[in-house]
C-alpha positions as CSV (number, residue, x, y, z in Angstrom):
1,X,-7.7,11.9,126.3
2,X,-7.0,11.9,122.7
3,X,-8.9,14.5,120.7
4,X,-10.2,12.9,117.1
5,X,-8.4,15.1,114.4
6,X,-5.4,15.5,116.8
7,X,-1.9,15.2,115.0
8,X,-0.9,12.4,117.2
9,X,-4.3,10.3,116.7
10,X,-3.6,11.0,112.6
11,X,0.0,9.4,113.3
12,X,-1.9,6.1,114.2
13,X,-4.2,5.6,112.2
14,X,-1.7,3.8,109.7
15,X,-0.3,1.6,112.4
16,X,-2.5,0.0,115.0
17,X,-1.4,0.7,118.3
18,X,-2.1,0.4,121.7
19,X,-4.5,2.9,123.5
20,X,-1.9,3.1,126.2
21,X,0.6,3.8,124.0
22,X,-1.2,6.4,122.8
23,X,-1.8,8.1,125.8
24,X,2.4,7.8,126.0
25,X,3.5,9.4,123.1
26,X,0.8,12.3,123.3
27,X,1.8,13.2,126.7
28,X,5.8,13.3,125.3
29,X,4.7,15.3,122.7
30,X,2.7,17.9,125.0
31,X,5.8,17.9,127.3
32,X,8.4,18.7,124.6
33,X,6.0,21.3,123.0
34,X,5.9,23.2,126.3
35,X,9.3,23.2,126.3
36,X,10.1,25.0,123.1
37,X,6.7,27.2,123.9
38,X,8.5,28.1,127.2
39,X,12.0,28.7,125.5
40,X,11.0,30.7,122.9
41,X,8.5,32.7,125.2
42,X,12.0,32.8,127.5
43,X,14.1,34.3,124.1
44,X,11.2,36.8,123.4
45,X,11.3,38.1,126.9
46,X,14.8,38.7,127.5
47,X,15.3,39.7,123.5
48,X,12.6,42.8,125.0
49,X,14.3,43.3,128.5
50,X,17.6,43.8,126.5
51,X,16.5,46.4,124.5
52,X,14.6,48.3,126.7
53,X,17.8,48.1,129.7
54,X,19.4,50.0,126.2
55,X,16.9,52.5,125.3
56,X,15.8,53.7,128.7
57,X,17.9,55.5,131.1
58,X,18.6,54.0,134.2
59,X,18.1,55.1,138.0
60,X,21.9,56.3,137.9
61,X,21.8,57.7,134.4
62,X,23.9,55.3,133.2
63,X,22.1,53.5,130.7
64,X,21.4,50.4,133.0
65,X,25.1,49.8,133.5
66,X,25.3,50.5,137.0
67,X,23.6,50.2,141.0
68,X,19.6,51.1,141.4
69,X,21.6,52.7,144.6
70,X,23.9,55.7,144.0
71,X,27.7,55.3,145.9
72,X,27.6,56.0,149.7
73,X,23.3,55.6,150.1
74,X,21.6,53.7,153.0
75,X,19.6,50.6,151.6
């Protein structure tokens, strides 16, 4: 459903168009939006899990450069 005020229903209001059409290009636009929502969400994250693999020490001691399981353990 097309919300009045939407950016999509303002497109159209200059060019007459079909409801169905419509409905088309305001589902492609809610599908690409999630997509660069999800990506930058996705930068964001792994922009914070690299500095904090930097600033905290790891299990080993190496600064997150080596095995959660020291040389010779049992898993």
């Amino acid at each position: 459903m097309i919300e009045e005020g939407s950016v999509v229903n303002a497109l159209f209001v200059f060019v007459p168009v079909d409801p169905g059409t419509r409905e088309a290009v305001l589902r492609t636009s809610v599908v690409l939006s999630s997509l660069v929502t999800g990506t930058l969400g996705g930068v964001l994250t792994g922009a914070v899990a690299v500095v904090l693999c930097r600033v905290l020490p790891s299990a080993t001691g190496r600064g997150g450069t080596g095995s959660a399981y020291p040389t010779g353990s049992r898993r």
